[in-house]
Phi, psi and omega in degrees: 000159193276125194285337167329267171355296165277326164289347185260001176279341193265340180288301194303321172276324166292314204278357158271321154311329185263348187296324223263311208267124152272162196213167207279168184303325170293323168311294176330279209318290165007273173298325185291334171258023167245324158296336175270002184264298215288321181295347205257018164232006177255333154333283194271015124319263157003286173299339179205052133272133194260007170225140178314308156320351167283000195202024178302006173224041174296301189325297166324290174313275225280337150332313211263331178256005132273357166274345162291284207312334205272323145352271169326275157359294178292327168301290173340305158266001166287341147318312158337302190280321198256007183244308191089036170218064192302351189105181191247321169320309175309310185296338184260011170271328155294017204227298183282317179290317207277323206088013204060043239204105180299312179317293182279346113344318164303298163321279193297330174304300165350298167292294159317313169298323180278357165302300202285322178312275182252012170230008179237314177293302199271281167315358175286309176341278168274021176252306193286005174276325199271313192300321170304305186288332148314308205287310176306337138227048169272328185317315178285339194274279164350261212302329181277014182272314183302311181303327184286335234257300153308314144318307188282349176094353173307329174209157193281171189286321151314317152305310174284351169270337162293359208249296193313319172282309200305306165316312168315309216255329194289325193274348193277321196285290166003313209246000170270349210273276183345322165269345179288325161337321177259018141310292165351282182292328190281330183279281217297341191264350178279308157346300165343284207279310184299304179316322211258305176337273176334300172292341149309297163289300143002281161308323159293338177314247225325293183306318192265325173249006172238010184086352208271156187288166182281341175299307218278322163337289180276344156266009179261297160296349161297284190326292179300353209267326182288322207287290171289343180268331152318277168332269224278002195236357180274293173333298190330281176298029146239349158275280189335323185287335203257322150338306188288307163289350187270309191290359178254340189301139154272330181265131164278002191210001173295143144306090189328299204297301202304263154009263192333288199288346203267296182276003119338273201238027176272321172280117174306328190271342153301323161285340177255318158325279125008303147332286201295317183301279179315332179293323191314321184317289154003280195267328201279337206230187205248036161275128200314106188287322163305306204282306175273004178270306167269317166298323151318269164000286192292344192306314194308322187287324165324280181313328175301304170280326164325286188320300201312278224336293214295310186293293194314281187344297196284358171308282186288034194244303156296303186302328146340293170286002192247304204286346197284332197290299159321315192285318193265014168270309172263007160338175143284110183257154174308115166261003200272352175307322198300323191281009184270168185215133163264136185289351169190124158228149160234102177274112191229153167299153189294323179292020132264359180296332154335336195245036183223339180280125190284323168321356162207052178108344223286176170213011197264001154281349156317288177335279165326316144303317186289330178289327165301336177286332168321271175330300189309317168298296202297320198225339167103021177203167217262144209264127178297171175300128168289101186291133138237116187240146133288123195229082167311005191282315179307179176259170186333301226241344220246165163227143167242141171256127177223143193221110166067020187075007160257153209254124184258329178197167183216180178187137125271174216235152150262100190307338177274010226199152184259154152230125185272105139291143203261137197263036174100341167230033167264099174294317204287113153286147178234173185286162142162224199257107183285153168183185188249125165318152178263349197267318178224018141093028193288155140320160189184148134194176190281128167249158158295170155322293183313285180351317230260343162291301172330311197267346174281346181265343169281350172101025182258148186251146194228144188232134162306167155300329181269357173274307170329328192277328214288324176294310159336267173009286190289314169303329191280353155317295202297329187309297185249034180312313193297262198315002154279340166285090182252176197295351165300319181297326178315306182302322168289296163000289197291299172357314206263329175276324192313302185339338207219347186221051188295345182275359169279310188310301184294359181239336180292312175241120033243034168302308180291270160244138202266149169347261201293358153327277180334301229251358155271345159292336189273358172231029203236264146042269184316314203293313174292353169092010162318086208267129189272024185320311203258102167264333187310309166264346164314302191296344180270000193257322217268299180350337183260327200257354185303304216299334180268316178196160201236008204281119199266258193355312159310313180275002177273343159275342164315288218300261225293013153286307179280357133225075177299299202294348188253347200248354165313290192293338172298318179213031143227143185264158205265328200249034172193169160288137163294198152210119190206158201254139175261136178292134178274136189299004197244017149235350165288337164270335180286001199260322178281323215285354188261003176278134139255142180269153194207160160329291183303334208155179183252154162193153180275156169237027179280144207301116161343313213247329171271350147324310212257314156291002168271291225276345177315293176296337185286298187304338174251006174278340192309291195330299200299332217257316183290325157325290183307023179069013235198142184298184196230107168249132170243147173245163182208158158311160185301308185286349176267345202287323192294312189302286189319323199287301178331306177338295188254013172280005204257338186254290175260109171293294177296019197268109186300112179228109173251157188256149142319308189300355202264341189264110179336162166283310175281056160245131173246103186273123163272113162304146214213329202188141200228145166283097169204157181237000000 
């Protein structure tokens, strides 16, 4: 054990022990003055830690140094009672505090207790009820100030679990300070009750086992009894103060002292007011005129010298600040801040700031969060941090999406404004502003506020401007999700599976395959929308399949085999026919017979003109499949599918190519249509 331990197991264990052992008098003076060295250092602990959470195990201390004190409290008196010789501490705070005076003694124990009582205890009270119940629902507005925070790139991901734990423990310490508090109040009414014990008892001792007159009797245990009510009750009322000083700091992180005395005595001219009031005081009234003359008197001069201070400061402070401004016009400038690329920024006109701002309703940094989370479900991988700036350069209304600092696509918005789209079986048209969805280029327009029941009851789908934005957003993510993935994320992946499968991790990589292999199959994937959620069987797929070829393309077709049942449920339903377009086997063959293999990869060499005619036929079975309402799936043989997709991603980005090996067993497909020249 630690010694730390056995003392606070040896503090804990004494103060159970005095309940039971009695113990001498010479000891007692001892522990009482080791209890008031321990109260007058959890005080000025208290007055100059400069964060509360610096002192997160007060509530405890304060359990642990009241049950010592009340300890202490019971030896004494039982020494009171059965010797009348309590030690020299008891006696000499009674003897020395009282003045040897039952009364005045009596007073001031009095007094104390109604200090501790109705101005320290009951206000700690009710600061640490309210502050709890403050912190406590302050707590969701807190984490979403970290999410925006995150999202916009102010602080890292590491920061927000420090901001995020910080939180926890503040609302934990609050709410523990709340209940610690009625230790506090519960040690002074005990305080209370043993003094009267005492002197009660005290007295009768004295009179029935020492002979003494009832006088002589209550003023010999009245002195100790005031005495012993002292010891335990001064200590008391200076942890109640430090109590008192934790739950009040305003600043969590200030300098107590500085602070304090800066905003006290930081205005000259409230000190020369103050100067002035008191000399008048002085001179006006029968009040001591030396005394209240000369402190106004030094106050005025204090302010007086205060003012020159500050004016001479702020001179040099401007002069400071001009060379400083001159110095950095001749720097040499730093490009290197310049050279950072954010991986996603959404740059909007100042008339959209309102809907990014939370001061003023706005949700759309929420919004940004809910898409990483989203993405995250939906593709199995972490969205880099999302910029969102304001750019006056836009127009009001207008937005931009930028990927890696190029700008890929933009929209606009009316903030005032709905956009209704009609999902196809709404005849009664309503008025407003013809445009376009920006994400998938639907026909739309715009309405009022007034508009927008009316147009949900005719069966028009009506959107906000931050779901429009939020929707963009996400699509131009998904679009480009593969090329976002770098191999640092790839490297958290694998981090994230060894933790639970090190011996797969350890035989795939890097033996097998090397980072960046891994992180092209995973965006070879990503790029068909493919979710690399389940790494457990990507990695148990490539592990089987590394040792035979480094070929990522070949192995992303393993992968996408081994998970036919996740690439099934995306885009057949198990409980109807598909419909789907077939490759005619006479171009599945002109298409291998055109592969070559090379070092770098595999790539077609097929003829232009029969080229032109696959994509040709591909646009109209596209055409045909889509009249019937239904998405446009082509299935092909295994080994031609990566080549057909390559063909035709250039023509048809969204066009869905699936393999036999990729389709479940209970999926039921109908042709529809053949790919032919």
């Amino acid at each position: 054990m630690k010694k730390a331990d056995l003392g606070i197991a040896g503090y804990l264990l004494a103060a159970v022990v005095f309940f039971i052992l009695p113990i001498p008098n010479y000891m007692l003076d001892v522990l009482l003055a080791f209890n008031i060295s321990i109260a007058l250092m959890i005080l000025f602990n208290a007055l100059f830690v400069k964060e509360v959470l610096d002192m997160s195990f007060f509530p405890t201390l304060l359990l642990f140094t009241t049950i010592f004190r009340i300890s202490l409290n019971v030896s004494s008196t039982r020494l009171i009672l059965t010797t009348g010789d309590p030690g020299n501490v008891v006696a000499t705070f009674g003897e020395f505090v009282g003045g040897g005076n039952l009364v005045i003694g009596a007073i001031i124990f009095i007094v104390l207790i109604l200090i501790q009582f109705i101005v320290i205890n009951k206000g700690s009270e009710r600061v640490a009820e309210v502050t709890a119940r403050f912190t406590l629902d302050a707590m969701p507005g807190k984490q979403m100030a970290i999410d925006a925070d995150l999202n916009t790139g102010a602080i890292t991901d590491k920061e927000a679990k420090e901001r995020r734990n910080k939180i926890q423990e503040e609302s934990s310490f609050f709410g523990s300070m709340d209940g610690a508090t009625k230790y506090v109040k519960g040690d002074a009414t005990a305080g209370l009750i043993i003094t009267v014990i005492n002197l009660a008892g005290g007295t009768i001792m004295g009179i029935t086992n020492q002979g003494m007159d009832a006088m002589e009797a209550l003023q010999r245990y009245g002195i100790l009894t005031i005495g012993d009510g002292l010891c335990s009750q001064i200590p008391s009322l200076v942890i109640s103060l430090a109590t008192g000083i934790l739950v009040t700091k305003a600043s969590k992180e200030a300098d107590f002292s500085s602070v304090l005395v800066g905003q006290l005595f930081g205005l000259p001219k409230v000190l020369i007011i103050v100067g002035a009031t008191l000399a008048a005081l002085g001179v006006l009234t029968p009040l001591n005129l030396v005394l209240f003359v000369g402190l106004g008197g030094a106050f005025v001069l204090t302010g007086l010298n205060m003012k020159r201070t500050m004016g001479v400061q702020a001179v040099e402070e401007e002069v400071s600040a001009e060379e400083t401004q001159a110095e950095e016009i001749r720097r040499p400038e730093n490009v290197v801040s310049l050279l950072q690329v954010d991986p996603i920024e959404l740059e909007f006109g100042y008339g959209i700031i309102p809907l990014a701002d939370v001061n003023q309703g706005g949700d759309l940094l929420d919004r940004v969060v809910m898409i990483r989370r989203q993405i995250a479900l939906e593709l199995g991988t972490v969205v880099p941090i999302i910029r969102l700036r304001d750019n006056i350069q836009l127009n009001p209304n207008q937005y931009i999406i930028k990927i890696k600092g190029i700008q890929v696509s933009e929209g606009e918005i009316l903030f005032d404004h709905y956009m209704a789209m009609n999902p196809g079986f709404v005849e009664e048209e309503i008025t407003g502003i013809p445009t376009f969805e920006p994400s998938f280029h639907l026909p739309a327009i715009w309405i009022t506020e007034s508009q927008r029941e009316r147009a949900e009851s005719l069966g028009y789908t009506v959107v906000d401007p931050p779901s429009i934005i939020a929707t963009h957003l996400t699509e131009i993510i998904r679009t480009h999700i593969a090329e976002l993935l770098t191999r640092q994320d790839v490297q958290n992946l694998v981090n994230n599976i060894r933790e639970t499968n090190q011996v797969l991790v350890d035989e795939l990589t890097p033996k097998l395959l090397g980072l960046g292999e891994i992180q092209k199959v995973l965006q070879n994937l990503l790029s068909e929308g493919i979710s690399i959620r389940d790494l457990l069987t990507i990695f148990e797929t490539l592990a089987d399949y590394a040792v035979t070829t480094h070929d990522t393309d070949v192995l992303t077709e393993y992968v996408r085999q081994a998970l036919k049942r996740a690439i099934s449920s995306k885009y057949f339903s198990p409980n109807e026919t598909t419909s789907v377009i077939t490759l005619d086997p006479k171009i599945e063959q002109d298409i291998m017979s055109s592969v070559k293999q090379t070092e770098q990869g595999a790539y077609l060499t097929l003829d232009p003109e029969k080229q032109k005619a696959i994509i040709d036929s591909v646009g109209e079975e596209i055409d045909k499949i889509e009249n019937l309402g239904r998405a446009p799936i082509i299935i092909t043989s295994p080994i031609v599918r990566m080549y057909f997709k390559k063909l035709t991603e250039d023509y048809y980005h969204d066009l869905i190519v699936v393999s036999y090996n990729e389709v479940d067993s209970n999926v039921e497909l109908q042709s529809v249509g053949m790919v032919t020249i």
